[in-house]
C-alpha positions as CSV (number, residue, x, y, z in Angstrom):
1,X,125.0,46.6,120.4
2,X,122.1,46.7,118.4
3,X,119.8,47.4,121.4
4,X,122.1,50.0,122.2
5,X,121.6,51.9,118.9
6,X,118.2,51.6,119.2
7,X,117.5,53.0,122.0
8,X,119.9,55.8,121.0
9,X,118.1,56.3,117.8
10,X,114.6,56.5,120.0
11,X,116.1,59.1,122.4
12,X,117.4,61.4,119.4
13,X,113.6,61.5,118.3
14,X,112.3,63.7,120.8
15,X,115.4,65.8,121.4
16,X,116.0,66.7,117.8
17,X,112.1,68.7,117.8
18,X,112.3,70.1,121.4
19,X,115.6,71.2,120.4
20,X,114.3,73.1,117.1
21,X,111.4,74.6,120.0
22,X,113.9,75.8,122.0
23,X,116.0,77.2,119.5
24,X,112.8,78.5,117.6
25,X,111.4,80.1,121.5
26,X,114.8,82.6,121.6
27,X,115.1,83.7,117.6
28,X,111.4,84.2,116.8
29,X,110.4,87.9,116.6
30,X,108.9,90.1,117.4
31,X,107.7,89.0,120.6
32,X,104.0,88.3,121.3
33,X,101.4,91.1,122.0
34,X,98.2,92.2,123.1
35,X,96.3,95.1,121.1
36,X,93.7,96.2,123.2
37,X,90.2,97.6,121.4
38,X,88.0,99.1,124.5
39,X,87.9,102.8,124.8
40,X,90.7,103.0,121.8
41,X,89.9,104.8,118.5
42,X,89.9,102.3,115.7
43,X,89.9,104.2,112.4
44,X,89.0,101.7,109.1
45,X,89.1,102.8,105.2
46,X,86.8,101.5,103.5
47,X,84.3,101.3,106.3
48,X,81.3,102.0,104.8
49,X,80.7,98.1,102.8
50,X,81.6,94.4,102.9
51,X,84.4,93.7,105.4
52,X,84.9,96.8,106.2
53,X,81.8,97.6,107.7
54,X,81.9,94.2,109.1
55,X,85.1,95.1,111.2
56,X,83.5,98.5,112.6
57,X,80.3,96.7,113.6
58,X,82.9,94.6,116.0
59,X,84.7,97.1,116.7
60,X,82.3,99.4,118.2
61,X,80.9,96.5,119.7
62,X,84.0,96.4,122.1
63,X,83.6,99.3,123.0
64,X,85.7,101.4,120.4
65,X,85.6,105.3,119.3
66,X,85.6,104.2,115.7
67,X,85.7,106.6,112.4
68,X,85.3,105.1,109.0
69,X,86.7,106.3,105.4
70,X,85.2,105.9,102.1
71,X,84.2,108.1,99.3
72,X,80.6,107.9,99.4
73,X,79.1,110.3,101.5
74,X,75.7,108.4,101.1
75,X,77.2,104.9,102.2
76,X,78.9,106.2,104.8
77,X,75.9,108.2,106.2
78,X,73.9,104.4,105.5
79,X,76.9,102.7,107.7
80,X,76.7,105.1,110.2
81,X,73.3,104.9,110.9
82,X,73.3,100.7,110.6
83,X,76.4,100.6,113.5
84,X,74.5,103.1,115.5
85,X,71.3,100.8,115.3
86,X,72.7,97.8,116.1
87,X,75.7,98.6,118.6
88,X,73.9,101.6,120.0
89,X,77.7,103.7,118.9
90,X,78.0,106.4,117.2
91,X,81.0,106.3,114.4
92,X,83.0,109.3,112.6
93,X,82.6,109.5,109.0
94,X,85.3,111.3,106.5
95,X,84.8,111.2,102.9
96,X,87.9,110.9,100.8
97,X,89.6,108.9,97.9
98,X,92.7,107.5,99.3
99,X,94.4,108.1,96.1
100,X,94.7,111.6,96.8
101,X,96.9,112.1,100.2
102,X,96.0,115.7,101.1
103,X,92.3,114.7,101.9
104,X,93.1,111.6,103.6
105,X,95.6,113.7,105.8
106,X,93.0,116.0,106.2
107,X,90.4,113.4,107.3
108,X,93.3,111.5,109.4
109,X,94.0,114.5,111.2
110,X,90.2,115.9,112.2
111,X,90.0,112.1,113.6
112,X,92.4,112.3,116.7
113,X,95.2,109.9,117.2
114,X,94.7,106.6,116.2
115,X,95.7,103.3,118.2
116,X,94.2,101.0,115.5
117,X,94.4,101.6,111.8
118,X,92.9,99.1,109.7
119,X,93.6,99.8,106.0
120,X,90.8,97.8,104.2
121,X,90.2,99.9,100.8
122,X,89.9,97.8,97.7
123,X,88.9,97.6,93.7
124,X,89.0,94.6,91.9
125,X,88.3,93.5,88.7
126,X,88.2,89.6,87.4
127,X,89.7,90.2,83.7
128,X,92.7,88.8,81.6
129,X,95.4,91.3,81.3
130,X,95.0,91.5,77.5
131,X,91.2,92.8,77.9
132,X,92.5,95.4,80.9
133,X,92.8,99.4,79.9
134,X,96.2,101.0,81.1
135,X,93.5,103.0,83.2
136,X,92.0,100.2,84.9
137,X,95.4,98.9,86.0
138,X,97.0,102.1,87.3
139,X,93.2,102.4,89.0
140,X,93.5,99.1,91.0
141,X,97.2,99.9,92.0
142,X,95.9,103.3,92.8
143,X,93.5,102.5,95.4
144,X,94.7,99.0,96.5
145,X,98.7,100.0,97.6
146,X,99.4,104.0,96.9
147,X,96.3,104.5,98.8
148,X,97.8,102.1,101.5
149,X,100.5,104.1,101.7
150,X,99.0,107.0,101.4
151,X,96.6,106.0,104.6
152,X,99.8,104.7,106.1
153,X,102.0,107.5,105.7
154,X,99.0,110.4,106.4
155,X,98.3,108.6,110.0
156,X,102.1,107.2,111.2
157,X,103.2,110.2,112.3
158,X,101.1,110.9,115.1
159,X,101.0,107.6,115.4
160,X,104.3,106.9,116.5
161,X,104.1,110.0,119.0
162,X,101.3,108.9,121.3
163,X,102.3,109.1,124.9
164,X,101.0,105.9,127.4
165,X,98.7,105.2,124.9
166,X,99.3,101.2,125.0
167,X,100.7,99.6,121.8
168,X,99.6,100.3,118.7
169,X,98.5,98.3,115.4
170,X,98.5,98.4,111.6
171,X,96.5,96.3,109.3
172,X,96.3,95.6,106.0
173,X,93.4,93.4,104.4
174,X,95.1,91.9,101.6
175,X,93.8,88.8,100.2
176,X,94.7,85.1,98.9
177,X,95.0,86.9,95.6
178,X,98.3,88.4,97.6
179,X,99.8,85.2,98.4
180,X,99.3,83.3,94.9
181,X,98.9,84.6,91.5
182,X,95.4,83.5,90.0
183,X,94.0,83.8,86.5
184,X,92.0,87.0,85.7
185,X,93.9,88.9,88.3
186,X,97.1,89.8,87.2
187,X,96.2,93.3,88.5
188,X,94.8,93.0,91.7
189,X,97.5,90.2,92.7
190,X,100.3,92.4,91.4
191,X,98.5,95.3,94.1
192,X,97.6,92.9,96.6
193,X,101.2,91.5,96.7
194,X,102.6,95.1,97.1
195,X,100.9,94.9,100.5
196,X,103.4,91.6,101.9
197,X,106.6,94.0,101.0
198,X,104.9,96.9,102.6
199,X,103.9,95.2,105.6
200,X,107.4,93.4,106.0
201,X,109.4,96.4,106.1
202,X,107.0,98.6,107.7
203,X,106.7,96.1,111.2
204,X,110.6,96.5,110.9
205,X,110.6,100.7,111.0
206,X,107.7,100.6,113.5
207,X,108.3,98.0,116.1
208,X,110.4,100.3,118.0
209,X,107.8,102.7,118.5
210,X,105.3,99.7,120.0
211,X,103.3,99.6,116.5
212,X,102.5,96.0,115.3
213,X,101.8,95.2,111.9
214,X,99.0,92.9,110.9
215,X,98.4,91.6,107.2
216,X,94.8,89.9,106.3
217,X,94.2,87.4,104.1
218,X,90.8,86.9,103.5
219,X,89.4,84.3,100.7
220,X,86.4,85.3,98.4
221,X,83.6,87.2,100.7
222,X,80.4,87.8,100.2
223,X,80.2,91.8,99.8
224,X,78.2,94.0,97.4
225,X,81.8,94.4,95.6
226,X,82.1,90.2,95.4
227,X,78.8,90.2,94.3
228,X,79.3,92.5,90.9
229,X,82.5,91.3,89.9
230,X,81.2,87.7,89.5
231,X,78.8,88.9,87.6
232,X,81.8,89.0,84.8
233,X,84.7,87.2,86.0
234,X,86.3,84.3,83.4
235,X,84.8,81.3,84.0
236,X,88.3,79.5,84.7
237,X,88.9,82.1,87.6
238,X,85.4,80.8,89.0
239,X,86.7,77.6,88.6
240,X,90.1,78.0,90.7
241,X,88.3,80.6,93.4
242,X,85.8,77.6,94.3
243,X,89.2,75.8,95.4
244,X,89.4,78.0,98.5
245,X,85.5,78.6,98.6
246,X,84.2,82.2,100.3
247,X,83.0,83.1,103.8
248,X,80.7,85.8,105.3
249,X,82.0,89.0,105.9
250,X,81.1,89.2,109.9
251,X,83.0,85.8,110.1
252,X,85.8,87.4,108.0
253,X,85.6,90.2,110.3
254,X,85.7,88.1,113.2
255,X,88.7,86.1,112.1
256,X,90.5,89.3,111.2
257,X,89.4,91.7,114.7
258,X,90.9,88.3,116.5
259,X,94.1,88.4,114.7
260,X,94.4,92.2,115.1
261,X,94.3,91.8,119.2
262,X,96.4,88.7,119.0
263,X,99.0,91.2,117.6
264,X,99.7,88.6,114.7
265,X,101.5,89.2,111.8
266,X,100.0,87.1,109.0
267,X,96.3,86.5,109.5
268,X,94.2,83.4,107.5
269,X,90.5,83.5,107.6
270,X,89.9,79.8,106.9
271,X,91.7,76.4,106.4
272,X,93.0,76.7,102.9
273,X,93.9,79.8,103.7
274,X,96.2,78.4,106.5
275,X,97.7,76.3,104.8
276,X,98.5,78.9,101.8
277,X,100.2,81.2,104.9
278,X,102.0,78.0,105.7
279,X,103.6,77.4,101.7
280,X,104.2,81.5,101.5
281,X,105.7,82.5,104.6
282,X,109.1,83.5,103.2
283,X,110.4,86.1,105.1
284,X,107.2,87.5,107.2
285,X,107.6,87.7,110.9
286,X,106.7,85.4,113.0
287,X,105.3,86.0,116.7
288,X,104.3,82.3,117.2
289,X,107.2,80.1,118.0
290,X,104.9,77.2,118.1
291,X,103.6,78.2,114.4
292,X,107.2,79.2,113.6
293,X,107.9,75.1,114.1
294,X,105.2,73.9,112.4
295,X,106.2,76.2,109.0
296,X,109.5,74.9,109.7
297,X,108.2,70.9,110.1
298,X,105.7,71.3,107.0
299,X,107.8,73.1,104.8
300,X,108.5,70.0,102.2
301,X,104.9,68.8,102.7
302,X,102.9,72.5,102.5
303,X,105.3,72.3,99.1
304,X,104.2,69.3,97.8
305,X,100.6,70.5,98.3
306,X,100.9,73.8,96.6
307,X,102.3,71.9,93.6
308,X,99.2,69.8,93.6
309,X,97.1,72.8,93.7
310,X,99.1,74.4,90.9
311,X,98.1,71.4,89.2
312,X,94.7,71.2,89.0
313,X,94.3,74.9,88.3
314,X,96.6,74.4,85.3
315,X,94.3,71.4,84.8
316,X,91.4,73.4,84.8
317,X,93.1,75.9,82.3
318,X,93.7,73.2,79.8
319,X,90.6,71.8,79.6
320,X,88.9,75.5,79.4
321,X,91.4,76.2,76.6
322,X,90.3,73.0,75.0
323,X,86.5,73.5,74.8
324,X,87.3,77.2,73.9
325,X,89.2,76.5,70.9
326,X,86.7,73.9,69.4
């Protein structure tokens, strides 16, 4: 008898995963998809720096009609010039704040209809929230999510129009700042956040016009914007950033052009960040039934882990608070 239950106990293992496979294989949506780039017009904000210049060097590299945003006329003449040297392509450039939706629509519009919008504008300032100004708040909401929707809104339209054009893609470059709350960013998380809720219930109002949403997380990167604000962040939110460490922009850009094609919804640039995706996932879609199980498998683990890292961050804000106060 005791054989018997055995054996019955080893049979159950295998069936109880496959089943949650199979089960997983029929619910998960949306389906998977394929955003081509070739002879498509990308259009990036934010394109004439860091990661977003990064993502049009790639892009026109595979063979995109690209146009990049940003409000320097100078960088983007610089950026221009850089992608047309090294990729041999020559990019649009449009000048415009995305805080202010009539130029944007105006920029949006001289462009042509857009298969690929990347939404990659961003401000950000390492400060406690006691030592922010109402204005520099409002700023970094500003630019980081009105100006998303702003970009959003100005380009859908046509966007959801286009005739035999293939499908369509969104993307928002957020950042881990977006998936957990860290000292000296109360601001910029609060913005970057925004971006989950926009992203969530925009994939829902646009997947039945073929348009796939796509939401970035990159960690720390090395751009000229990266560069300054260390320059003045607290020395505790130095001390949690190294947690996650920072990449490259080209291999940010990489990680990020990769996800856009692979039409995924949540996109992580490196292993932490993977394994942040994994403890944050709430409600995002999922495209991946294979991921959808292991977020399902790893959800009391990827837990237990977060904790720990909530840990030694509050760890490392003791001990600051400690050598402050002596």
């Amino acid at each position: 008898m005791a054989a018997i239950s055995t054996f019955f106990l080893l049979f159950l293992i295998p069936i109880v995963p496959l089943s949650i496979l199979a089960i997983l294989a029929l619910i998960v949506r949306p389906r998977p998809i394929k955003i081509p780039i070739k002879s498509r017009h990308v259009f990036i904000t934010g394109g004439s720096s860091g990661i977003g210049l990064a993502l049009a060097h790639r892009a026109a590299a595979e063979g995109a009609r690209v146009s990049i945003l940003a409000r320097s006329a100078g960088k983007l003449e610089e950026a221009k010039k850089e992608i047309q040297l090294a990729t041999g392509v020559e990019v649009a450039t449009f000048s415009a704040d995305v805080r202010d939706y009539d130029a944007v629509s105006k920029a949006i519009d001289e462009s042509g209809p857009i298969d690929v919008l990347i939404v990659n504008q961003g401000v950000f300032t390492a400060k406690e929230l006691v030592k922010h100004s109402p204005e520099d708040v409002k700023f970094t909401i500003d630019v980081n999510l009105v100006g998303s929707f702003n970009v959003i809104k100005a380009a859908l339209p046509a966007m959801k129009v286009r005739k035999d054009r293939g499908p369509a893609s969104i993307s928002l470059v957020s950042s881990q700042a977006g998936q957990v709350g860290v000292y000296g960013y109360a601001a910029y998380s609060a913005s970057k956040f925004g971006l989950q809720g926009l992203a969530q219930a925009l994939q829902q109002e646009v997947i039945a016009d073929d348009i796939h949403v796509t939401l970035i997380f990159p960690p720390d990167t090395n751009t000229p914007g990266f560069e300054e604000e260390q320059k003045s962040r607290p020395e505790v939110t130095a001390i949690i950033a190294a947690s996650s460490g920072s990449m490259e922009t080209e291999e940010v850009a990489r990680k990020a052009m990769d996800g856009i094609k692979a039409g995924k919804f949540t996109v992580s640039c490196n292993f932490e960040g993977f394994l942040l995706s994994l403890a944050t996932t709430g409600m995002s879609p999922q495209r991946s039934f294979w991921l959808a199980f292991l977020e399902v498998i790893t959800a009391g683990p990827i837990r237990l882990i977060a904790l720990f890292f909530q840990w030694d961050w509050y760890k490392a804000i003791e001990k600051w608070s400690k050598t402050k106060t002596k």
